[in-house]
C-alpha positions in Angstrom: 77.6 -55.2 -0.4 80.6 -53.2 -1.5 81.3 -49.4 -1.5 80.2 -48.4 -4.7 76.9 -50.6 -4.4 76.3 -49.1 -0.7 76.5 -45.1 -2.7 73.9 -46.1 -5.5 71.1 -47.3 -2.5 71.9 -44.3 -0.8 71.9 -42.0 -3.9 68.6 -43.6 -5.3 66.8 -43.6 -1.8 67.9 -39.8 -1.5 65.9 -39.2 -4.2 62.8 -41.4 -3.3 63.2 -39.6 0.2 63.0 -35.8 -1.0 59.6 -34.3 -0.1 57.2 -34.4 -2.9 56.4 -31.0 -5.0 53.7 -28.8 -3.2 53.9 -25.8 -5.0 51.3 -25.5 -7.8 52.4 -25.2 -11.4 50.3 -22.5 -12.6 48.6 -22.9 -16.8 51.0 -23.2 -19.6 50.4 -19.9 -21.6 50.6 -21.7 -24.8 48.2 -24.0 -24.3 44.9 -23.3 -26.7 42.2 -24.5 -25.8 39.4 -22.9 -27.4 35.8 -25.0 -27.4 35.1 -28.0 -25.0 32.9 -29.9 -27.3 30.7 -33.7 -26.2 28.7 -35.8 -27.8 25.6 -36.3 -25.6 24.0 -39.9 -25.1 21.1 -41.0 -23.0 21.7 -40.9 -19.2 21.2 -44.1 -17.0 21.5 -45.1 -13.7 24.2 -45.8 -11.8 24.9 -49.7 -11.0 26.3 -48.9 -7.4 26.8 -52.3 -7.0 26.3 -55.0 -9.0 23.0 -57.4 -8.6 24.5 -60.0 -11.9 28.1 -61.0 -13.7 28.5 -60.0 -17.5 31.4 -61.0 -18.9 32.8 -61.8 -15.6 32.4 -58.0 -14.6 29.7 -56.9 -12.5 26.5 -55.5 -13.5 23.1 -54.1 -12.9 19.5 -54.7 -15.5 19.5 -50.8 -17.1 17.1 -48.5 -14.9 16.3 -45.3 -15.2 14.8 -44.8 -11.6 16.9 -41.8 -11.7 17.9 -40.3 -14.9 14.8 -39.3 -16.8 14.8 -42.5 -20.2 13.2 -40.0 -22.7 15.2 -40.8 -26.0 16.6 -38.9 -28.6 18.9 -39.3 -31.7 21.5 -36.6 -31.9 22.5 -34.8 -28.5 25.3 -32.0 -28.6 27.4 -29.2 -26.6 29.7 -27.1 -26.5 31.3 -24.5 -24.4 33.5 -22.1 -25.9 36.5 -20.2 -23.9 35.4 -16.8 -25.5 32.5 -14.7 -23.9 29.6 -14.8 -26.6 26.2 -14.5 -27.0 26.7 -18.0 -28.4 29.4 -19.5 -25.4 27.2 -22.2 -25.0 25.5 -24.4 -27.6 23.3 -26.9 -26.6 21.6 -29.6 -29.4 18.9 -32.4 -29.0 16.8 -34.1 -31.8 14.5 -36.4 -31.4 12.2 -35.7 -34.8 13.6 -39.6 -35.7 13.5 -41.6 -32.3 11.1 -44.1 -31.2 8.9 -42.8 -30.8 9.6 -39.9 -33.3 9.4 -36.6 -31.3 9.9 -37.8 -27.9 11.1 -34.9 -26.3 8.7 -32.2 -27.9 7.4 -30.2 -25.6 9.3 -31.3 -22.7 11.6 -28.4 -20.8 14.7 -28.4 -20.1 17.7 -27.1 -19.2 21.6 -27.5 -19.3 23.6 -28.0 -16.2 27.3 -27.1 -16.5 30.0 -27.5 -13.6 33.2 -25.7 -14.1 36.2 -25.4 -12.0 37.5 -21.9 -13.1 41.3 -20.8 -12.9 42.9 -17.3 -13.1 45.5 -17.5 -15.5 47.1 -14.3 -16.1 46.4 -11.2 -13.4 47.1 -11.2 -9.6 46.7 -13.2 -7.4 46.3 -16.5 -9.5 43.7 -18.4 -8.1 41.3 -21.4 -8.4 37.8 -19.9 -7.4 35.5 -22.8 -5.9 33.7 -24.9 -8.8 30.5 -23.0 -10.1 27.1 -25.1 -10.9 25.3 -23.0 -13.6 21.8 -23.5 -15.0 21.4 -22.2 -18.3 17.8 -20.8 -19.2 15.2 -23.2 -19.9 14.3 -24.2 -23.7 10.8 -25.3 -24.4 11.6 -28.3 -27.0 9.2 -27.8 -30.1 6.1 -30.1 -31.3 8.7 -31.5 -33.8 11.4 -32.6 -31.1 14.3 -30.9 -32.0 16.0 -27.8 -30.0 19.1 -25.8 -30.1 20.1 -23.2 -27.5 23.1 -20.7 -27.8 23.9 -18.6 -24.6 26.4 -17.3 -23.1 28.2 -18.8 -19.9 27.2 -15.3 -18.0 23.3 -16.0 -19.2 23.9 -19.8 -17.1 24.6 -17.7 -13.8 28.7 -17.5 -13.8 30.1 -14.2 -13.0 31.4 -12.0 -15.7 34.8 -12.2 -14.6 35.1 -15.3 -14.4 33.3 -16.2 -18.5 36.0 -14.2 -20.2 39.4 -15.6 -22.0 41.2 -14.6 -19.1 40.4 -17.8 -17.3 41.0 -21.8 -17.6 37.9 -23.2 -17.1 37.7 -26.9 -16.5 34.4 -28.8 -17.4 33.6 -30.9 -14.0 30.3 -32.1 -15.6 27.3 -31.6 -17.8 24.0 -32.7 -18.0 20.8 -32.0 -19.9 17.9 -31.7 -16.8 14.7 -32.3 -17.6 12.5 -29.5 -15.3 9.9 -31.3 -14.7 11.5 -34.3 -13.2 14.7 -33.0 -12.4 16.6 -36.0 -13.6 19.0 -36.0 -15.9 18.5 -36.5 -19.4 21.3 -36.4 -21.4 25.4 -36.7 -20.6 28.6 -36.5 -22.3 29.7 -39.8 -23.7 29.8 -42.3 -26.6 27.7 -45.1 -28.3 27.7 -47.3 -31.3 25.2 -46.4 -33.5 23.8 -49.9 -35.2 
C-alpha cells in the first residue's frame, strides 16, 4: 500500500471512528403540521407467529379473539394541533354494512397515545407519552356517530393541547366499552 492510499484509510476510518451525535436536534420551527388525519379500518388480531405460508410469507386464519369484529363502512379521525372544542374528530358509519347498522347502540370510545414535545419555551422537553380516553359516544339506532372534542376533554393537560407543542400520534384506536377490544385502527383497504 503506498502513502497516499495508507492517508485515505486513515482519513475515511477517522470519520467512521468519531463518536456518533448525542445531542438532540430540537423541532424545525418551520415545519407545519397542522391536522394528523387516518382512515380507520377494522381491527384484527395479531398473527404473532405464523400457523400457515401465503405466498411464501407467513400467516395466521383472521381472528378476532382480541380486537372486537363489529363492521362498519366508513371509519375516520383526526387530531388537530390547535386547542378546539373540535381538536378531535372521530367518525364511524355503519348505516350500510352487513349487517346494516352494526354498531348502533354499541359505546365506545377513542384511545389516542401521543408523545408530546415542548417546542418553543424553557426548558425544551419531551414529557412521557400520554394515553387519553376521550368521552364515550353512544352510537345511534341508525349506526352512524361522529364525535368532536377537544384533546383536553380526552384527559391531556392543558399545557400540553395547545400549539405550543409537537405532538406525535403513538397510536389510535376506537375501543369498544363493553368489551374493551379494539374496534377500529388507522390503516388502508381496497374497497371492491
Amino acid at each position: 500500500m503506498n502513502t497516499r492510499s495508507l492517508a485515505i484509510v486513515t482519513a475515511f476510518a477517522a470519520l467512521v471512528m468519531q463518536p456518533l451525535r448525542v445531542e438532540a436536534v430540537g423541532p424545525d420551527f418551520n415545519l407545519k403540521a397542522m391536522t394528523y388525519s387516518a382512515n380507520l379500518v377494522q381491527a384484527m388480531d395479531q398473527c404473532t407467529f405464523s400457523v400457515t405460508n401465503v405466498g411464501g410469507v407467513g400467516a395466521c386464519p383472521e381472528s378476532n379473539a382480541n380486537t372486537d369484529g363489529t363492521h362498519f363502512t366508513v371509519g375516520r379521525v383526526a387530531i388537530k394541533s390547535m386547542a378546539s372544542r373540535n381538536q378531535v374528530s372521530t367518525t364511524l358509519k355503519s348505516s350500510r354494512a352487513t349487517p346494516p347498522g352494526a354498531l348502533a347502540n354499541k359505546l365506545v370510545h377513542t384511545r389516542i397515545v401521543l408523545r408530546i414535545t415542548r417546542t418553543n419555551g424553557a426548558p425544551l422537553v419531551t414529557w412521557v407519552d400520554q394515553t387519553l380516553s376521550c368521552p364515550n359516544i353512544l352510537v345511534p339506532p341508525a349506526g352512524d356517530v361522529v364525535q368532536k372534542v377537544s384533546l383536553v376533554d380526552c384527559g391531556l393537560a392543558a399545557m400540553l393541547a395547545d400549539n405550543t407543542t409537537n405532538k406525535e400520534v403513538v397510536s389510535v384506536q376506537v375501543i369498544d366499552n363493553a368489551s374493551s377490544k379494539p374496534l377500529a385502527v388507522p390503516g388502508v383497504r381496497r374497497v371492491r
